[in-house]
C-alpha positions as a Markdown table, in Angstrom:
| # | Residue | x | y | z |
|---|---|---|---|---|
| 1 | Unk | -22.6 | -30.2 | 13.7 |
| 2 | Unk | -23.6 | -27.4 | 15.0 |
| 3 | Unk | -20.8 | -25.1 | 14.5 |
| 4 | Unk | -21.1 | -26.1 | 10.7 |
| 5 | Unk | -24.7 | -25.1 | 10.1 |
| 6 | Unk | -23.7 | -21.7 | 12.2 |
| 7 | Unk | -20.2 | -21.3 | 10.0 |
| 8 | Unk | -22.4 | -22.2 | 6.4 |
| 9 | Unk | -25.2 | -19.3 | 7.6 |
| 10 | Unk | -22.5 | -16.9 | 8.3 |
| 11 | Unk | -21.0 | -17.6 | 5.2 |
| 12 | Unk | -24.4 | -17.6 | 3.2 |
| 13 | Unk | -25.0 | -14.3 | 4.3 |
| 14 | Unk | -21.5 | -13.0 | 3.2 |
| 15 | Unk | -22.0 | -14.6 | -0.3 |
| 16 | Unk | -25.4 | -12.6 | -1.0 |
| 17 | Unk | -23.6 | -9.4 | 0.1 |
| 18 | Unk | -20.8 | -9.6 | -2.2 |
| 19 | Unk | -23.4 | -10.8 | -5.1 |
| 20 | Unk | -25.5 | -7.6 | -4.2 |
| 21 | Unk | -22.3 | -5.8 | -4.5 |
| 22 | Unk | -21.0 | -7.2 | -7.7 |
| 23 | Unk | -24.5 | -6.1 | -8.9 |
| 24 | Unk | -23.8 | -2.7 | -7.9 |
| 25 | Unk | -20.6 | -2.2 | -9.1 |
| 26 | Unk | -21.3 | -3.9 | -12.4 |
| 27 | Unk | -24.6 | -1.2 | -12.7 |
| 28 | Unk | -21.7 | 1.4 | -12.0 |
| 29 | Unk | -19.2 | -0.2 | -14.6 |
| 30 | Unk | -22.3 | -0.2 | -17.2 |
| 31 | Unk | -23.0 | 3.5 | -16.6 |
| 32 | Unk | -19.6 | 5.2 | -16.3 |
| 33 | Unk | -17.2 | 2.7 | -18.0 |
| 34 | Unk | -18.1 | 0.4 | -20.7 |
| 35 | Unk | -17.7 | 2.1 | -24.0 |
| 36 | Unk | -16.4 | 5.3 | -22.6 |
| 37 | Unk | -12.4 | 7.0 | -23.4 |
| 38 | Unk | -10.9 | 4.1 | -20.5 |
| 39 | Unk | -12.3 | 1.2 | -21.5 |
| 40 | Unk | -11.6 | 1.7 | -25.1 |
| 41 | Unk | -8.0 | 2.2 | -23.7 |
| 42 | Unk | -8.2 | -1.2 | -22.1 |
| 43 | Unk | -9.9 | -2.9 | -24.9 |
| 44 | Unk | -7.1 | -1.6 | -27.4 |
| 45 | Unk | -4.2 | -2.7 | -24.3 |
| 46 | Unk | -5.9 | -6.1 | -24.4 |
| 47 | Unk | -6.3 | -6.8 | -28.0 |
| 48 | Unk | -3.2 | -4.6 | -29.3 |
| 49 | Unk | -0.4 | -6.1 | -27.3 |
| 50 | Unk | -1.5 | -10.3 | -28.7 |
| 51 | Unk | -1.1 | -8.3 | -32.2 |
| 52 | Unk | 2.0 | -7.0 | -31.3 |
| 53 | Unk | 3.3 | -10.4 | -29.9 |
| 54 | Unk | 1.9 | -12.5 | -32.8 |
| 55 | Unk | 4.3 | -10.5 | -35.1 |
| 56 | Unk | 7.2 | -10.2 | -33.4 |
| 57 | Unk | 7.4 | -13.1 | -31.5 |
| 58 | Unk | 9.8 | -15.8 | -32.0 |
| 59 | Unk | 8.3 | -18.6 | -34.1 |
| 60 | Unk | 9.9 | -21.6 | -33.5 |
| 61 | Unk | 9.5 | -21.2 | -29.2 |
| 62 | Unk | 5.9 | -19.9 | -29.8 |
| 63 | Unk | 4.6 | -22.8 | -27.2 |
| 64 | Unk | 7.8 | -22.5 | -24.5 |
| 65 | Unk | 7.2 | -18.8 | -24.5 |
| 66 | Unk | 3.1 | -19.1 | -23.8 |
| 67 | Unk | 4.5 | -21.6 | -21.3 |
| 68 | Unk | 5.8 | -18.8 | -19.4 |
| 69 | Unk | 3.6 | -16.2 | -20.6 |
| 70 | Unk | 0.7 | -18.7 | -19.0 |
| 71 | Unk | 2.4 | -18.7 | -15.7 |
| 72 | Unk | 2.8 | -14.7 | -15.4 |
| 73 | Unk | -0.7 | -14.7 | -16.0 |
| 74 | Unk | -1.7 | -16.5 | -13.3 |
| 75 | Unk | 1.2 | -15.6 | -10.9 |
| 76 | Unk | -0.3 | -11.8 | -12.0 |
| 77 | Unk | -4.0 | -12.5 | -11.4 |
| 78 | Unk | -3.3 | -14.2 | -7.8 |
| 79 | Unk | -0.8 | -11.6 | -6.5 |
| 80 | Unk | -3.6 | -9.0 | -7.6 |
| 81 | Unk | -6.7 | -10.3 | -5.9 |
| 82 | Unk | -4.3 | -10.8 | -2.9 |
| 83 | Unk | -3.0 | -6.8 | -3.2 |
| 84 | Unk | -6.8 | -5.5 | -3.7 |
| 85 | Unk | -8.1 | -8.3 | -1.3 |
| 86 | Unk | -5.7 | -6.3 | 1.3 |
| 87 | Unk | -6.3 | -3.2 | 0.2 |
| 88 | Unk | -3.3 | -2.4 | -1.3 |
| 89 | Unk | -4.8 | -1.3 | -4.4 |
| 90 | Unk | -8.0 | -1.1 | -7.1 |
| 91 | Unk | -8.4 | -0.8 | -10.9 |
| 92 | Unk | -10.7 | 1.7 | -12.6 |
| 93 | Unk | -11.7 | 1.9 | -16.4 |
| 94 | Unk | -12.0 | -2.2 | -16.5 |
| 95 | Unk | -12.7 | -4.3 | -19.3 |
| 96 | Unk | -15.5 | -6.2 | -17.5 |
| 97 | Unk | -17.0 | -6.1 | -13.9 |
| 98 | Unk | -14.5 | -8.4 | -12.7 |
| 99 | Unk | -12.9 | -8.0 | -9.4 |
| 100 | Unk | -9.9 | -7.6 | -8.5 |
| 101 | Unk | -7.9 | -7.8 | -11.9 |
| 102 | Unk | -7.4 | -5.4 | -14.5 |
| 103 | Unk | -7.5 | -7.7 | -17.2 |
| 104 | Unk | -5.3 | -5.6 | -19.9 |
| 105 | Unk | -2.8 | -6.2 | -17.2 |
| 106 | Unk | -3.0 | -9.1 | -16.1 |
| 107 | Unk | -3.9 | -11.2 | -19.6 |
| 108 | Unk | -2.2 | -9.2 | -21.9 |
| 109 | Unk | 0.7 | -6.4 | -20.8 |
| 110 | Unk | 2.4 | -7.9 | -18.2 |
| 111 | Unk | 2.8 | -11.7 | -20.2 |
| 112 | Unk | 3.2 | -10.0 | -23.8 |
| 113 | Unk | 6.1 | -8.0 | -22.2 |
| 114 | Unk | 7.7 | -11.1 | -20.2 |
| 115 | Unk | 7.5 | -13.0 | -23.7 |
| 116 | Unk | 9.1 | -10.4 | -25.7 |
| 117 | Unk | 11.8 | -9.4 | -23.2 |
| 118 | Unk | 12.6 | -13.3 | -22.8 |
| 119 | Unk | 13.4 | -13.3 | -26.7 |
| 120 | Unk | 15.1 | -10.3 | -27.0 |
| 121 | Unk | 18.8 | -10.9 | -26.5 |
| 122 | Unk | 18.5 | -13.8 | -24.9 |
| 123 | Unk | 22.7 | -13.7 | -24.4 |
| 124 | Unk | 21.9 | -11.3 | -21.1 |
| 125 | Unk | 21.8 | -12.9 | -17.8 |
| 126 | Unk | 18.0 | -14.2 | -16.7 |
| 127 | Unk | 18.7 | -12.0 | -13.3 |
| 128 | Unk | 20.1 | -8.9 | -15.2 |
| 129 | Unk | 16.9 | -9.0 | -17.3 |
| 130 | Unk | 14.8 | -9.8 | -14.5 |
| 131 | Unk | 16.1 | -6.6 | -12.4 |
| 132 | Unk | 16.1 | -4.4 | -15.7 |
| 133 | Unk | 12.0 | -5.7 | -15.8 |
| 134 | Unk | 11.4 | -5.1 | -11.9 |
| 135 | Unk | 12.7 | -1.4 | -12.2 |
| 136 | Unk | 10.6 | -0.3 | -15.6 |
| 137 | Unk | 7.3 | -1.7 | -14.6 |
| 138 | Unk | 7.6 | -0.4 | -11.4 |
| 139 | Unk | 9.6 | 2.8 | -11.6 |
| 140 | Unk | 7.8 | 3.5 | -15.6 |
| 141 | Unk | 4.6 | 1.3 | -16.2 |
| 142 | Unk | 3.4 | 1.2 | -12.6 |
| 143 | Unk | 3.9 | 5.8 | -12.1 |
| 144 | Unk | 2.0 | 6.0 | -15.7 |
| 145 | Unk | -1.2 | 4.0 | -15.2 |
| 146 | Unk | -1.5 | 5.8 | -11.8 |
| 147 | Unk | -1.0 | 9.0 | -13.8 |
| 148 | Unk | -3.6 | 7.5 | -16.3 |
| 149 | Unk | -6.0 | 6.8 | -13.4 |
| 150 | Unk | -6.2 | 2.9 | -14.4 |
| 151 | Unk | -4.4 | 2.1 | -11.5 |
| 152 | Unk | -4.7 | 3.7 | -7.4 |
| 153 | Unk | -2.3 | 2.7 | -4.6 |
| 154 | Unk | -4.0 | 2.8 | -1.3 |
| 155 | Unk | -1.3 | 1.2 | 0.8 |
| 156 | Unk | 1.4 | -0.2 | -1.8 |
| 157 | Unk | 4.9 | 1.8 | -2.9 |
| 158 | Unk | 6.3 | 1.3 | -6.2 |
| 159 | Unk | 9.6 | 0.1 | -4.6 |
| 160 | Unk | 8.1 | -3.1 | -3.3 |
| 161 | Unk | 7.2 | -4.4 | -6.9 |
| 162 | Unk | 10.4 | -4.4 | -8.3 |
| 163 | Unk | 11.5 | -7.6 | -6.7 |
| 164 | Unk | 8.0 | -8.9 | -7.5 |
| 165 | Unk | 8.4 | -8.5 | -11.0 |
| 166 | Unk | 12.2 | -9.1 | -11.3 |
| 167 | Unk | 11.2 | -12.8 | -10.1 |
| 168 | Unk | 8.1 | -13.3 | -12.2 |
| 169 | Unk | 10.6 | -12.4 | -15.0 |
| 170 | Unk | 12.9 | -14.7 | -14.0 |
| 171 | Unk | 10.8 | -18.0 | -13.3 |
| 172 | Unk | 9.2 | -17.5 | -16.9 |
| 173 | Unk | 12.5 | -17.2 | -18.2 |
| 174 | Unk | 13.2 | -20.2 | -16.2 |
| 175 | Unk | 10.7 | -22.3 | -17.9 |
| 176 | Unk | 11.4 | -21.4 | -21.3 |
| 177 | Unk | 14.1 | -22.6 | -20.9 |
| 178 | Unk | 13.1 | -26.7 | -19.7 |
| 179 | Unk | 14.3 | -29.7 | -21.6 |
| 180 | Unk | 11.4 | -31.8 | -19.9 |
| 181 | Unk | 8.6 | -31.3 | -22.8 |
| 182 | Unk | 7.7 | -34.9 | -24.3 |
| 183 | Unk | 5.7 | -35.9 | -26.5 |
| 184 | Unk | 1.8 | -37.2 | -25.0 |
């Protein structure tokens, strides 16, 4: 019992240091970010790509493709706290004082894009597409929000997110793709 009371002080104490952080860092995000040039960028990322998708998405698989565009989400969001949990990476010009994601990434770009690519000649081999995907976000989108300074790799190459993406692209293709939706 005793090694519980120790483990739930130890952990106490960790909890009020990462809440004095976030307090910090959220002063910081009030004074340098919100409403300047970079979070406008990542409000218009955010917003602008759901416009985009609502127009030009496919009608008629409008719920198989938020199916999958649900799951990159939350594949995305998890693979990121790991990455910046590790080090790998951080996120500057945020939406909100969230940590770790870049929420114009992770809620909007990267889902938007899986959707779209999913519909777009759906004829072409799931891995084909899926490689194709890997190699422009990470050889393309990846090198240009670096250059944009939305995105800084501390210990992460842009060679090891190809496969990463290639198989996010390819599960949601994967479940667009399911026969096993019934009726509640």
């Amino acid at each position: 019992m005793q090694d519980k009371i120790e483990e739930m002080e130890k952990l106490e104490i960790l909890i009020n240091q990462f809440q004095d952080l976030h307090e910090e860092y959220t002063g910081v995000w009030l004074d340098e970010v919100f409403l300047h040039w970079d979070w406008w960028i990542s409000l218009i990322i955010s917003v602008g790509t759901w416009i985009f998708w609502i127009f030009y998405r496919k009608k008629e698989s409008t719920h198989r493709l938020l199916h999958a565009g649900i799951f990159a989400m939350l594949i995305s969001i998890i693979l990121c706290y790991i990455g910046s949990a590790f080090g790998l990476w951080y996120y500057t010009g945020k939406l909100t004082p969230t940590y770790p994601a870049w929420f114009p990434y992770n809620l909007s770009l990267l889902p938007v894009t899986i959707m779209f690519l999913i519909q777009t000649k759906p004829h072409i081999a799931s891995w084909k597409k899926g490689i194709f995907y890997g190699l422009l976000t990470a050889f393309v989108g990846e090198p240009i929000f670096v250059w944009a300074g939305f995105y800084v790799m501390t210990g992460w190459e842009y060679i090891y997110s190809v496969p990463i993406y290639a198989i996010i692209f390819i599960v949601c293709d994967w479940l667009t793709k399911r026969d096993t939706f019934e009726k509640v």
